[in-house]
Structure formats: structure tokens, C-alpha cells
C-alpha positions, 0 to 999 in steps of 0.5 A: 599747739595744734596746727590745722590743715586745709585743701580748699576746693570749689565744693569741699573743703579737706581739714587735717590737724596735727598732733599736739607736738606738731609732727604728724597730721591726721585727716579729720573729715571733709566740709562740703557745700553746695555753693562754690561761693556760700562759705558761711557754713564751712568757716563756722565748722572750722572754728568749731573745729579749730576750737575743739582742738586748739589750734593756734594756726592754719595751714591753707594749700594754695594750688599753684601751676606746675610752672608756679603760676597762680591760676583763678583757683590760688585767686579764690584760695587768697581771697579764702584766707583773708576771710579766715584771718578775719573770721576765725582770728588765727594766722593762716599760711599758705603751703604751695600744695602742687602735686597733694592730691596726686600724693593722696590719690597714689596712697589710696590706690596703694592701700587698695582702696575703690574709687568710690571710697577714694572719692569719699576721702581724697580732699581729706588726705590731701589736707594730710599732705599739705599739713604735714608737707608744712609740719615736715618743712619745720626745724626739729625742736 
């Protein structure tokens, strides 16, 4: 029982899966597009993804303000996930991931990483951070 996580952005997309007994989640790549409105390619790499791990859900991060307010990008995500639901033919639950790429962005300084490779893998931790936001929100079995 795999769980995919999600940190959907306006040219990439960061997926992170949890492990089989859904404790932890590691980053698995980042989805890049060049149309912010051309997701074809991006939904078809995530039920190869989906179906390579066996996931039986997905946890999309839903980008909500500070004063909880959902902005035109929590719009795009909403629209995102009924296309998911249709398409991949999984549950889809949207985690509030206010302050996840703040979260990453301090765990890649703090590993010393460059700019320019925390640029290359920031969507990709933050998906590990709202993923295992998610998974840590769970009743231990």
C-alpha cells in the first residue's frame, strides 16, 4: 500500500512515494512541462509512476494563503485533481501544504546544498513534505 505525493506547480510537478507501510516518503523525480496548461504528459508519467509502485492513492498539496484563503493556484490544483481522479482512477486527497517548499528550501540549506542544485530538486522535496505531512497525520496501525 503505496501512497503517492504530489507538489503540483505551474511548470513542474514534484512526486514523492511512501514506503510500502506508509511511514516515510522519499522524493522520486520532478514532472516538467513547458505549457503551464498542457498536462497530458505529465498525467500519463504519473500512472506510469503510479503503477510501477503500486499506489492505491495520491496526496495532491493544495497551496492555500497564510490566512487560509484559496488563491487562483489552489483553483488550478482543484481542477488538477479531478482530472486525476478521472484519468489515473485513484483517490486523490488534498493536504494543505502551506509553508512545504519553505520546509524544503530550509533542509537543503541546511545540507549545504548550492542554489543551483536546490533549484533542481526543491518541487521534489517539497512533495516529501506534504507526503509525509499526510502519512505523519495518520493513527499509527
Amino acid at each position: 500500500m503505496r501512497i503517492l505525493g504530489l507538489d503540483f506547480g505551474s511548470t513542474t510537478t514534484g512526486v514523492a512515494v511512501s514506503d510500502p507501510f506508509g511511514w516515510t516518503a522519499q522524493g522520486v523525480e520532478i514532472i516538467r512541462r513547458q505549457d503551464e496548461d498542457n498536462l497530458k504528459k505529465t498525467i500519463e508519467r504519473i500512472k506510469e509512476i503510479c503503477k510501477e509502485y503500486s499506489c492505491t492513492q495520491i496526496v495532491l498539496g493544495l497551496p492555500k494563503n497564510m490566512n487560509n484563503t484559496e488563491g487562483e493556484r489552489a483553483e488550478k490544483t482543484r481542477s488538477f485533481k479531478k482530472r486525476l481522479e478521472k484519468e489515473v482512477k485513484l483517490p486523490v486527497i488534498l493536504w494543505d501544504e502551506r509553508l512545504s517548499t519553505v520546509a524544503a528550501e530550509r533542509t537543503l540549506l541546511e545540507a549545504d546544498i548550492s542554489r543551483k542544485k536546490r533549484k533542481k530538486v526543491i518541487d521534489k522535496q517539497a512533495a516529501v513534505f506534504i507526503l509525509q505531512g499526510y502519512l505523519d497525520s495518520k493513527p499509527s496501525q
